[in-house]
VONU-809249 format. One line per 3 residues: number of its first residue (from 1); their letters; for each residue x, y, z of C-alpha. Coordinates in Angstrom, 3 decimals, padded with zeros to 6 digits. Example, Ala and Ser with C-alpha at 12.3 -4.5 7.8 and 13.67 -1.06 7.14 Angstrom:
VONU-809249
1	AS	012.300/-004.500/007.800  013.670/-001.060/007.140
This chain:
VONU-809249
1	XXX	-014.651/005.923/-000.739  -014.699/007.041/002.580  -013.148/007.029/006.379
4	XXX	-014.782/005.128/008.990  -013.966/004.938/012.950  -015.718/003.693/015.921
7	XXX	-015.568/002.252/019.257  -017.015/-000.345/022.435  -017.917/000.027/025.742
10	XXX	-018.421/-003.226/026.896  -015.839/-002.353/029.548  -017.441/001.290/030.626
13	XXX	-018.078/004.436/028.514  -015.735/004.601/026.198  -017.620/008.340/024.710
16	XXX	-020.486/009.717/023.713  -021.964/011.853/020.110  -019.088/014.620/020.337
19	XXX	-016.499/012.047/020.699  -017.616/010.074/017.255  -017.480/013.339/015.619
22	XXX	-014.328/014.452/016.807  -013.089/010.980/015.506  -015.039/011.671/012.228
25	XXX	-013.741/015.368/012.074  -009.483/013.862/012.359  -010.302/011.711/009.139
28	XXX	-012.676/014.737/007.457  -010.488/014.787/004.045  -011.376/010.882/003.205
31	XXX	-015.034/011.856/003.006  -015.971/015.428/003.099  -019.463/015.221/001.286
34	XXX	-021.431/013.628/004.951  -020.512/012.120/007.926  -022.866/010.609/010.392
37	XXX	-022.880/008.302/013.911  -024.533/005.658/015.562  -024.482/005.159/019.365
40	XXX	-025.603/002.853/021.538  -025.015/001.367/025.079  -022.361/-000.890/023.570
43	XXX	-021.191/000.425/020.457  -020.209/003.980/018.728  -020.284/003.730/015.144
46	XXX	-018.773/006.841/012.768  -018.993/007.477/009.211  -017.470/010.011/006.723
49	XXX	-018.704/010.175/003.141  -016.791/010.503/-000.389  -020.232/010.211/-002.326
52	XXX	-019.521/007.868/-005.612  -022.663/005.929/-005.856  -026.095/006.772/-005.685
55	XXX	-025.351/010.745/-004.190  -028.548/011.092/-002.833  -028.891/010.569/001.105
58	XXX	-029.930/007.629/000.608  -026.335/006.202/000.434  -025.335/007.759/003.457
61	XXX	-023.892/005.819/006.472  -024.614/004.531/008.961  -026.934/002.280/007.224
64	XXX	-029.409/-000.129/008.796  -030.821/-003.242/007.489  -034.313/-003.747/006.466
67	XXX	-035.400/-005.180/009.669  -033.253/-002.303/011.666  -031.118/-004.926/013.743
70	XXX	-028.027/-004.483/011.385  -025.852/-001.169/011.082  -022.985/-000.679/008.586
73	XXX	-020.291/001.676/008.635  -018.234/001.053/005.070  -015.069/002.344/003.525
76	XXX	-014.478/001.244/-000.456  -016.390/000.127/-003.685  -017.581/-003.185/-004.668
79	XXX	-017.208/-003.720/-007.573  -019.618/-007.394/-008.186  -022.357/-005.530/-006.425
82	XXX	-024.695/-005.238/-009.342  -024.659/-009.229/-009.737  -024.846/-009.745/-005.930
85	XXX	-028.130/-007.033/-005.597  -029.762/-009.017/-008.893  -029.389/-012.276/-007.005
88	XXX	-030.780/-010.983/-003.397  -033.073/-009.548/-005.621  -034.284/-013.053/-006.956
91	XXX	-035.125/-013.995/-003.973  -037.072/-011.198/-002.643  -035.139/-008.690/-001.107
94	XXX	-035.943/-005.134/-001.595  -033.886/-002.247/-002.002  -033.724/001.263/-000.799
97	XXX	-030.762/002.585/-002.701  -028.457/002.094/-005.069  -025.206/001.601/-002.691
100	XXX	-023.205/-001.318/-002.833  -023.313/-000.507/000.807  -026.940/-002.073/001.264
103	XXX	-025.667/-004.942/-000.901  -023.003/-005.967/001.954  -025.613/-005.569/004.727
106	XXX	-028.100/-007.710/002.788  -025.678/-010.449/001.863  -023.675/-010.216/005.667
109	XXX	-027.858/-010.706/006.939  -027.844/-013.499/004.971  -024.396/-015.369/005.398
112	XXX	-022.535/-014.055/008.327  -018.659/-014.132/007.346  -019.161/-015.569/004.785
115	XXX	-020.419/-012.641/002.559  -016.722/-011.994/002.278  -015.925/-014.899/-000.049
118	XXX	-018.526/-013.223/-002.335  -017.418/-009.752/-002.370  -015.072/-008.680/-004.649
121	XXX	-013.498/-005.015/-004.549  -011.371/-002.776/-002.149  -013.177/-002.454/001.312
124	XXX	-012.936/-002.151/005.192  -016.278/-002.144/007.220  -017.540/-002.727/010.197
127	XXX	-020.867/-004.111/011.167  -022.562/-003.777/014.813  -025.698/-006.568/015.468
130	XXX	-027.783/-005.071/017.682  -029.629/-008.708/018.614  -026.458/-010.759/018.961
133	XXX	-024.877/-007.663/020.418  -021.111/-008.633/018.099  -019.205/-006.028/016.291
136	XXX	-017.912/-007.744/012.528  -014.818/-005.706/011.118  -013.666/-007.015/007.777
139	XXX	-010.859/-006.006/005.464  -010.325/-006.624/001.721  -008.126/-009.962/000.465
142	XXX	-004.780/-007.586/-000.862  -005.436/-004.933/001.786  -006.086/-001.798/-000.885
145	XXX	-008.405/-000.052/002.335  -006.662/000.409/005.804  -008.065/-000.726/009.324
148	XXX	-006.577/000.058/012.455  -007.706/-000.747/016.143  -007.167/-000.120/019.472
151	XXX	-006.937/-002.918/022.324  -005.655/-002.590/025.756  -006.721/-003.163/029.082
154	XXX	-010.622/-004.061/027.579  -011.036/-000.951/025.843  -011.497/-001.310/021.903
157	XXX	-011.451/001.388/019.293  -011.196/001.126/015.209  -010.278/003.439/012.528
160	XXX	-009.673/003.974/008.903  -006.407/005.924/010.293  -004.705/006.194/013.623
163	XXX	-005.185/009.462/013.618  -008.875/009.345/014.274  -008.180/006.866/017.412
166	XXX	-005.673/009.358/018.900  -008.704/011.852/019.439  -009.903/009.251/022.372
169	XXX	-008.963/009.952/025.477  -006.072/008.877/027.232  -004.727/006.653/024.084
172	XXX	-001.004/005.562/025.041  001.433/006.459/022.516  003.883/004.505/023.601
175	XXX	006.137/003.381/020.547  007.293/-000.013/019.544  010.650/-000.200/018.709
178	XXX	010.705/-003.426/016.615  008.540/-001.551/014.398  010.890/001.299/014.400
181	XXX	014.043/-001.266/013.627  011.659/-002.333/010.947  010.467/000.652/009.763
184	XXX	014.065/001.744/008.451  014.590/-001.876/007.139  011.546/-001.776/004.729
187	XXX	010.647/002.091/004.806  007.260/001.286/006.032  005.895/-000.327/009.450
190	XXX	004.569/-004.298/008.341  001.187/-005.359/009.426  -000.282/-006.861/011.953
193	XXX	002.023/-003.942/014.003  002.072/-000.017/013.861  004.643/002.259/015.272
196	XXX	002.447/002.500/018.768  002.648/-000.412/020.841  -001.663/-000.719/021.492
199	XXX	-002.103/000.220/017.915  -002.404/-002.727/015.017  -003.508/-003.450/011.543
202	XXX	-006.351/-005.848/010.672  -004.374/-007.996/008.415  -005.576/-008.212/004.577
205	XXX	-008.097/-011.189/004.138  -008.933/-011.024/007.582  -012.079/-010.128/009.728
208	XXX	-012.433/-009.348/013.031  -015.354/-010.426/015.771  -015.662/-008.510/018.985
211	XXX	-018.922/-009.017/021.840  -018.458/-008.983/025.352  -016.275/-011.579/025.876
214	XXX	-013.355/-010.527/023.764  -012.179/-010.444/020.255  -011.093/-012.984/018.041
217	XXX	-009.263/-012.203/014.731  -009.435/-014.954/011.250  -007.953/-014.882/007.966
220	XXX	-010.448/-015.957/005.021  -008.515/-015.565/002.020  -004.959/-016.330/000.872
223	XXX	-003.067/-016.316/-002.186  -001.983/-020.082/-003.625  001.108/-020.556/-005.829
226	XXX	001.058/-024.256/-005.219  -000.946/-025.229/-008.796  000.344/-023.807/-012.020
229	XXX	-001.635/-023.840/-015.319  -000.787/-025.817/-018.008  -002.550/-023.951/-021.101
232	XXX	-001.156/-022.841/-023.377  001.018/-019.003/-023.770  -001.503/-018.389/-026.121
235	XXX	-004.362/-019.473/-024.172  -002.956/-017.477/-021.220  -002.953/-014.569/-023.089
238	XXX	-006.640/-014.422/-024.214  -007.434/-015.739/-021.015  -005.749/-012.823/-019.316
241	XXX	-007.254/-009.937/-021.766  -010.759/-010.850/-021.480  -010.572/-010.979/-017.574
244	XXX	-008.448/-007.598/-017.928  -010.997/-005.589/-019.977  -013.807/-007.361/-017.473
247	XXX	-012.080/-005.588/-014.480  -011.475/-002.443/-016.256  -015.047/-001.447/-016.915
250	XXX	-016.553/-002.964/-013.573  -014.308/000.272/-011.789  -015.503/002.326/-014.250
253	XXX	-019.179/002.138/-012.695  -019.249/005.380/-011.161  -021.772/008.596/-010.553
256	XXX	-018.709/011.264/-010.743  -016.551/012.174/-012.957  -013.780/009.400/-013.689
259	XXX	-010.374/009.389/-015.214  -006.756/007.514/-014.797  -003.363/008.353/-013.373
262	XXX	-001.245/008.153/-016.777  002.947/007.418/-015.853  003.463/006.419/-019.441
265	XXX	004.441/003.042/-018.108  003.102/-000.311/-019.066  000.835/-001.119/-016.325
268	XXX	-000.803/002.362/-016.510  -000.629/002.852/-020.368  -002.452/-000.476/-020.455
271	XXX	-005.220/000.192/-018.326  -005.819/003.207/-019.909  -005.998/001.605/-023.165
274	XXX	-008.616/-000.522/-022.050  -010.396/002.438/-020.338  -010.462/004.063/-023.925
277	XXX	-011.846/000.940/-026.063  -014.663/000.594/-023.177  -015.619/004.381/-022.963
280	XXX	-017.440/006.134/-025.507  -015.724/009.634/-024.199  -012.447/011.174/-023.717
283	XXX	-010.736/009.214/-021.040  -009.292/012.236/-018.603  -005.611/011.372/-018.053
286	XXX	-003.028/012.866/-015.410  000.657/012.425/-015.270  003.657/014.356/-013.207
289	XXX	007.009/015.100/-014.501  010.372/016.205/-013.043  012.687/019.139/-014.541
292	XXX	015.456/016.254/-013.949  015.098/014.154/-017.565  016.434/010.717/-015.293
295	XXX	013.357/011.022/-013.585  010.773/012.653/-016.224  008.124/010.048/-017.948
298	XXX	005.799/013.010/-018.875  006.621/012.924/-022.581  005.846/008.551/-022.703
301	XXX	002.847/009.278/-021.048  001.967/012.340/-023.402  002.575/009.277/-025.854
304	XXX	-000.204/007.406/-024.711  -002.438/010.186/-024.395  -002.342/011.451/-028.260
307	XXX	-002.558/007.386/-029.101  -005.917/007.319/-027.348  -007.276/011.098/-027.877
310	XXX	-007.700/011.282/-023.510  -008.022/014.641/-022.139  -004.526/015.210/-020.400
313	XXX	-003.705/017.232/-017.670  000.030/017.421/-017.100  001.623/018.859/-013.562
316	XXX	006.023/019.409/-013.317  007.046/018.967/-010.008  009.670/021.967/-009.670
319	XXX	011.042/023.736/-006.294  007.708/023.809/-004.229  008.781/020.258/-002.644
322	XXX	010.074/021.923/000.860  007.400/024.132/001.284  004.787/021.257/000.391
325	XXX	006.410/018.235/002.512  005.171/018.629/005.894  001.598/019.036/004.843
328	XXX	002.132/015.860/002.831  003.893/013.673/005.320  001.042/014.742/008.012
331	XXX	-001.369/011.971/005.793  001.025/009.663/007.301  -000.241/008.732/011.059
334	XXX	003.151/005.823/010.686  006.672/006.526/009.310  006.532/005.990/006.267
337	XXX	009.206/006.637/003.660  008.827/005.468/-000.044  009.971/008.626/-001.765
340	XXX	007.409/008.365/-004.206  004.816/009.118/-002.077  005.578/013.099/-002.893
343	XXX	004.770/012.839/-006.691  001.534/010.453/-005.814  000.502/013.513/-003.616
346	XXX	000.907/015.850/-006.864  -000.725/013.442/-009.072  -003.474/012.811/-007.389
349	XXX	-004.386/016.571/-006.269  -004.210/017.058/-009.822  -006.697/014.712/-010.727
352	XXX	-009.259/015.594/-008.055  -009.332/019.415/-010.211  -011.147/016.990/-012.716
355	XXX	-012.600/013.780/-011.434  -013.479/012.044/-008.295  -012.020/008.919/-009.263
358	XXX	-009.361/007.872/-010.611  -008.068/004.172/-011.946  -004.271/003.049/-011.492
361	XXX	-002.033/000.673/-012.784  -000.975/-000.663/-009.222  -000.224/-004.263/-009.192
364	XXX	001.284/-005.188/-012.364  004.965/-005.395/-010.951  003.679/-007.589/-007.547
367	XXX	001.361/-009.938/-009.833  003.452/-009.855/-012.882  007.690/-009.585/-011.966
370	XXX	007.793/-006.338/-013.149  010.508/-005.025/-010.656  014.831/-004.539/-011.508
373	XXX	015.075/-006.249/-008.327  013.874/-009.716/-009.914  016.470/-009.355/-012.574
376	XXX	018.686/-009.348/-009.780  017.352/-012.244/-007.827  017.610/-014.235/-011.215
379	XXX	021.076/-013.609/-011.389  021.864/-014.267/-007.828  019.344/-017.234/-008.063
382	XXX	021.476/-018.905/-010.806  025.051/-018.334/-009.163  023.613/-019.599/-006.011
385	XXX	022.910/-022.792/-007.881  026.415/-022.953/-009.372  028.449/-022.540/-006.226
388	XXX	028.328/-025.261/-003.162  026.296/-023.623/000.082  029.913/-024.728/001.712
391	XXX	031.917/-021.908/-000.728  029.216/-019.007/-000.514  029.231/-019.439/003.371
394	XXX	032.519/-019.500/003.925  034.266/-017.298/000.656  031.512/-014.725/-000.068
397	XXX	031.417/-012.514/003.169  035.318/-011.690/002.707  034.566/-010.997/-000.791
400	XXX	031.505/-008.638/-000.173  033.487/-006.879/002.346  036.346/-006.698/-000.774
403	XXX	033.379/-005.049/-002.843  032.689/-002.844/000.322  036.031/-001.020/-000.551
406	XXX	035.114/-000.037/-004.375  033.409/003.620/-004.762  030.612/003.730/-005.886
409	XXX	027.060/001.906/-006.682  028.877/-000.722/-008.231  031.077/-001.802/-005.340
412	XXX	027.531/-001.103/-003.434  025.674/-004.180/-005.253  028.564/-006.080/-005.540
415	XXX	028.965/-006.093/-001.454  024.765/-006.673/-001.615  025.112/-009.327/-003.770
418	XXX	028.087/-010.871/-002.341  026.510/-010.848/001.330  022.837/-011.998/000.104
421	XXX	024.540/-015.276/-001.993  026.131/-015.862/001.634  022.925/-016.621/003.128
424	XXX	020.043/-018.884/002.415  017.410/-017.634/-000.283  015.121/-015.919/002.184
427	XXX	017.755/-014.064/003.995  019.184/-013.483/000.565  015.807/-011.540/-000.781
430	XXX	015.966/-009.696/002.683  019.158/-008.298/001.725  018.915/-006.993/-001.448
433	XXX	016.047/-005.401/-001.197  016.654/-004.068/002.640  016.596/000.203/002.448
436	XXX	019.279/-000.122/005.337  021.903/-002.657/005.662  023.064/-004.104/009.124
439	XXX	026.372/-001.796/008.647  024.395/001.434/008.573  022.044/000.712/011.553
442	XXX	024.333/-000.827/014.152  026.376/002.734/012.951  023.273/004.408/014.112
445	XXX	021.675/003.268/016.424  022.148/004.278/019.968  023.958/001.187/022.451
448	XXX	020.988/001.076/024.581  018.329/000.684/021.797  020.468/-001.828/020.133
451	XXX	020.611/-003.948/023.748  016.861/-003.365/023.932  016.089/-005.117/020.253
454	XXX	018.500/-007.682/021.096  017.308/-010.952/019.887  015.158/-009.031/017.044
457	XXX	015.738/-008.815/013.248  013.067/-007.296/010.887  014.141/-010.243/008.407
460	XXX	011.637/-012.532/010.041  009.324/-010.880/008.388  010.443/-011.633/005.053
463	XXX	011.656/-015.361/006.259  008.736/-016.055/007.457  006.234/-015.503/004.248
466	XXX	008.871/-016.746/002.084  008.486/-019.779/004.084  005.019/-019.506/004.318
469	XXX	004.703/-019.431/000.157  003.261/-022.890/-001.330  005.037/-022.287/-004.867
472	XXX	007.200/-024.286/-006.493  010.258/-022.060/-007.345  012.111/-019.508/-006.015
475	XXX	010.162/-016.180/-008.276  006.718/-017.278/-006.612  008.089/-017.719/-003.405
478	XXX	009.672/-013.895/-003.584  005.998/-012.669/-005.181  004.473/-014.023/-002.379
481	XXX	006.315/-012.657/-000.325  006.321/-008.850/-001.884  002.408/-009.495/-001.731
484	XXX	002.216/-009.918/001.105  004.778/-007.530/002.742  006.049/-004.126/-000.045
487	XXX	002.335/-004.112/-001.707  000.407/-004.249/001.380  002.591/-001.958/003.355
490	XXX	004.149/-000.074/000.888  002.248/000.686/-002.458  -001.405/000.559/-001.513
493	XXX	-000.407/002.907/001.861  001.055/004.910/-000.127  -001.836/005.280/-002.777
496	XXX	-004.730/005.405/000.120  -003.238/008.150/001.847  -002.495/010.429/-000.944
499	XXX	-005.240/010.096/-002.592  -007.941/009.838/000.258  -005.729/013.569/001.383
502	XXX	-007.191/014.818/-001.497  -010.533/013.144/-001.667  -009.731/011.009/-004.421
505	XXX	-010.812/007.471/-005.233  -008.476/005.089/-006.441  -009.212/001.728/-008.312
508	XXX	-006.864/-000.651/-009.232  -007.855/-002.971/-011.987  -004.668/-005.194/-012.043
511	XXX	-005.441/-005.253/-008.144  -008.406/-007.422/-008.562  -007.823/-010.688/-006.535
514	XXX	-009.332/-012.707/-009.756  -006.408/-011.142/-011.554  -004.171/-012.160/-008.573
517	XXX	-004.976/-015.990/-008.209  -004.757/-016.101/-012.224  -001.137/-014.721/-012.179
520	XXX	-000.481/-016.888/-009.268  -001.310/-019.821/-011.201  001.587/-018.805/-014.512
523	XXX	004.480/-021.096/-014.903  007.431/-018.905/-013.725  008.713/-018.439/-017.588
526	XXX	005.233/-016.203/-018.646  006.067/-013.969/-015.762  010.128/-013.487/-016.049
529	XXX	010.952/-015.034/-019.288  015.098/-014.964/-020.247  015.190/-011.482/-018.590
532	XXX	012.213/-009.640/-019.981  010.046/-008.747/-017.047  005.739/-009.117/-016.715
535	XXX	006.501/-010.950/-020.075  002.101/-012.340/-020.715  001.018/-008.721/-019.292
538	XXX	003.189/-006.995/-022.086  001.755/-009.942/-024.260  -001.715/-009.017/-023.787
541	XXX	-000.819/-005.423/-024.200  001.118/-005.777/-027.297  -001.458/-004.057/-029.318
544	XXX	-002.206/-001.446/-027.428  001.355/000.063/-026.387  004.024/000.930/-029.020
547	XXX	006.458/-001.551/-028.636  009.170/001.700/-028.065  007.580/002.210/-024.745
550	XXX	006.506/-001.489/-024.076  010.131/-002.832/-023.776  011.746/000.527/-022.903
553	XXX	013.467/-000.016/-019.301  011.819/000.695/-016.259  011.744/004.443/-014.541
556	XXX	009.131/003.859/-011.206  008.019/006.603/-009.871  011.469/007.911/-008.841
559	XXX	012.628/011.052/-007.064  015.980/012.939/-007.091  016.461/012.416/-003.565
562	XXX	020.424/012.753/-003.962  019.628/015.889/-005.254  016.884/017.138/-003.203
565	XXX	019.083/017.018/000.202  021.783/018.905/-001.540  019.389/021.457/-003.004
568	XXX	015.960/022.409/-002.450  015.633/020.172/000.685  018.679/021.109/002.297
571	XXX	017.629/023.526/004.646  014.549/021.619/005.368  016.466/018.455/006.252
574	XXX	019.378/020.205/008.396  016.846/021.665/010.702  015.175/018.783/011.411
577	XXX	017.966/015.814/011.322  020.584/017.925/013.407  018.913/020.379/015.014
580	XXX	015.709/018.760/016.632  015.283/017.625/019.952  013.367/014.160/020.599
583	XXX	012.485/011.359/018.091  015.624/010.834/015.386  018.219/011.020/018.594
586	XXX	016.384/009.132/020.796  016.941/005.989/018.468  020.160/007.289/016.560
589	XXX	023.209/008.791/017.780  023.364/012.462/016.432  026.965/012.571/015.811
592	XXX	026.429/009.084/013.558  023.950/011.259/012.039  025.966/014.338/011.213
595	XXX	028.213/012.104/009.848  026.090/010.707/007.479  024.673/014.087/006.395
598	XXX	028.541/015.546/005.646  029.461/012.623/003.848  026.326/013.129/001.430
601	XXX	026.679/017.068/001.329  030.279/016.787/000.230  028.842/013.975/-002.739
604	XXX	031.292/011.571/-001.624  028.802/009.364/-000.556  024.962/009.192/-001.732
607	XXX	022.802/008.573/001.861  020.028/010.141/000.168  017.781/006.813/000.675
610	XXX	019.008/006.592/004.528  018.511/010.183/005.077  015.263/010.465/003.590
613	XXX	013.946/007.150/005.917  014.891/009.580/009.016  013.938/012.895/007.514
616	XXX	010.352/010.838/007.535  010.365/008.872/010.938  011.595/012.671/012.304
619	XXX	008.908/014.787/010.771  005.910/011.799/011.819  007.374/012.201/015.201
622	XXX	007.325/015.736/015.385  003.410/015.281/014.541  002.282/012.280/016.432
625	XX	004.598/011.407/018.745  006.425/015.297/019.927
């Protein structure tokens, strides 16, 4: 795992060797054990290394092809690489290391962009040929490694995070306020965008091709809902454990110490289960709890740990969040606001004490239906079908504004129920799973920001891959969607920074895309069967998880937030929501704000959620944007 960055000068020196290591030097913590650059007349190439495979220099980047006229600058694992270097291998190539890194530059030498359809694991690279003089950027099919680049006015730039592009000079940060309006809709800015208006994402399953004449961008992957399996449950299920166990022990191919975030949920508890039956050691397990019992899973995942003998390290998240929070959120070059992102931070400096890598159960929920919020849609699905489109348009707003008017979170679904079965089904998935509702922004927001996004609703986004989705019912059309939008922009974010902060690796075994076209493929009833979520996944790991903690409901990595801003985040919070100059107010109007925060403080109201979403866009701005 590593960081990589780089940049052209087709258009006129962009920078020379100190630039590439300043660039290097802003994303130092994703690979502190080497770094190294290329330069030439057209291209800067920089690398920074989190040795995994073959530690000796000969893994170390850049790397040049046999023949010279190739250089690679890679960020992830590979996980087929093995088969891929025995079949190069066949016919004739020879090897200088033991990299999966030599692998892609051997196979890209050999079939252009269309190495990609071969390679199977977590990756972002970039690839300069020095005889066709074309830059090749490439990023992995469910977007598990980050790429962001630069483009205005003919000057290009790439990075593993923005924070490395922002050591170039002269690097506008003007910021894009769609992405801000969307930002607080979905706690996290959606590719292709970022929060700066020159700044974008490579989209997941797509590469990029860049030479003197421009750049063109091309998607070579997608996920395909359209043709569902007709085996058998049964068949499913032995069909889904043998491919399970297969992607277990390919990430657990490594030359440092390995181990497993442990939540004592099913996804996790499963995959370490299968790390356990594969290893002949101690599997080293890590899990953080809470003093607050609603939001503790330490003692399930001590469970799991005695079942399977792992060596467990343990880690209670207690008052050292406000002292620890700016330091965290500074991995974040974007707003970003999933609360969870402080006790991923905890677990996984924890884990780097111990190992170097360490494999996750991301993925189980987005593949499988494994969130509340499907129970929900189900529900909302099913009355939709029993009342005419004529009734819910015309009856249900009054009523959800009715349900606006009871205390409480009951009245608060009610009213988000009410409002989504108003709408069509995209609009209605928008709505109930929006972190902001219309009410609370246009309460915000200033009147001149508001007349600026006029015309703009960060729905489209989820309209527009619901739309897009080629399944047959409503529950692949939503997984699609949450693919595509809360995995990619949420989770995996939220996993690469926190764990690349702390120089850890994280694999994903569920994550594999072989996994992810197999699940796509499920009748709807073997993924959300008469309410019981990631029903064939708790199938398959019926044997290994007692049932009490199979079917137990769902925690998530949760945070008292409600409790934080009233406590041990107070002080934090009320400097920098009403006393800061810049940023928050510049979007929001302060006294909207203050009213917000005395309605919470005086527990009428919980606007933990809302407040948190600014406490995070105000402390990135205070960082990146001040």
């Amino acid at each position: 795992m590593c960081g990589i960055a780089g940049f052209s000068q087709f258009n006129g020196l962009e920078g020379n060797e100190a630039t590439l290591e300043a660039m290097g030097q802003a994303i130092y913590h994703r690979g502190p054990d080497a770094g190294g650059i290329y330069l030439d007349d057209h291209i800067g190439l920089c690398h920074r290394r989190l040795s995994i495979l073959d530690l000796s220099e000969a893994g170390n980047q850049p790397m040049y092809s046999a023949d010279g006229n190739l250089v690679i600058v890679f960020n992830g694992e590979i996980y087929n690489f093995l088969e891929l270097r025995a079949e190069l291998e066949a016919e004739g190539h020879q090897f200088n290391s033991h990299t999966d890194t030599e692998v892609i530059l051997a196979l890209y030498a050999r079939e252009g962009s269309n190495c990609l359809a071969k390679l199977n694991g977590m990756f972002a690279f970039a690839i300069w040929d020095k005889t066709t003089k074309q830059l090749f950027i490439a990023r992995d099919r469910l977007g598990k490694k980050p790429l962001y680049y630069f483009s205005h006015n003919g000057r290009f730039a790439f990075a593993s995070e923005i924070k490395a592009l922002l050591t170039l000079n002269d690097i506008p940060r003007d910021i894009r306020l769609d992405a801000v309006y969307d930002f607080f809709a979905y706690q996290y800015v959606p590719d292709p965008k970022s929060i700066f208006k020159h700044i974008h994402k490579l989209p997941p399953a797509h590469y990029l091709q860049l030479d003197a004449s421009g750049m063109s961008i091309h998607q070579y992957w997608d996920l395909s809902f359209a043709h569902t399996s007709h085996l058998s449950e049964a068949e499913h299920c032995e069909q889904l454990k043998a491919l399970l166990e297969k992607v277990t022990r390919q990430r657990m191919v490594s030359d440092v110490p390995l181990g497993a975030f442990l939540s004592g949920g099913v996804d996790s508890s499963g995959v370490v289960a299968m790390m356990a039956e594969a290893s002949g050691q101690a599997v080293k397990t890590c899990t953080i709890g809470f003093d607050d019992e609603k939001y503790n899973e330490a003692d399930f995942a001590r469970e799991i740990a005695e079942k399977y003998h792992t060596e467990h390290h343990e880690f209670t998240v207690h008052q050292n969040v406000a002292e620890r929070l700016e330091h965290i959120v500074s991995f974040f070059d974007e707003p970003f606001a999933d609360p969870s992102l402080v006790p991923t931070f905890f677990v996984s400096e924890l884990a780097r004490k111990a190992v170097t890598v360490a494999l996750a159960g991301d993925g189980g929920d987005e593949m499988f239906a494994g969130y509340e919020k499907y129970t929900t849609d189900d529900i909302e699905n099913k009355l939709r079908n029993k009342f005419p489109e004529s009734v819910r348009k015309t009856l249900f707003p009054g009523l959800a504004t009715l349900a606006g008017t009871i205390p409480g979170s009951i009245g608060k679904k009610a009213k988000s129920l009410l409002t989504s079965l108003s709408h069509d089904p995209a609009m209605g998935f928008y709505i109930t799973n929006s972190q902001m509702t219309d009410d609370i922004w246009q309460s915000l927001v200033k009147p001149d920001i508001g007349q600026q996004l006029q015309g703009y609703h960060p729905s489209q986004l989820t309209v527009d891959f619901y739309n897009q989705a080629d399944g047959p019912d409503h529950l692949s059309k939503i997984l699609y969607t949450d693919i595509k939008t809360y995995l990619t922009g949420g989770i995996l974010v939220k996993v690469d920074r926190t764990s690349m902060a702390n120089s850890l690796e994280v694999r994903a075994p569920i994550l594999d895309y072989q996994v992810a076209e197999f699940a796509a493929k499920l009748p709807a009833e073997q993924k959300y069967n008469q309410g019981e979520k990631k029903y064939l996944l708790k199938e398959v790991f019926k044997p290994f998880i007692p049932e009490s903690l199979l079917y137990r409901k769902k925690m998530g990595f949760s945070v008292p937030l409600a409790e934080w801003f009233r406590n041990e985040l107070k002080q934090t919070a009320e400097k920098a929501l009403l006393n800061s100059e810049g940023g928050l107010t510049e979007i929001f109007s302060q006294s909207a704000i203050e009213k917000l925060w005395n309605q919470h403080q005086s527990a009428k109201q919980d606007h933990g959620a809302v407040l948190w979403s600014m406490l995070m866009y105000q402390m990135w701005w205070n960082k990146y944007a001040a």
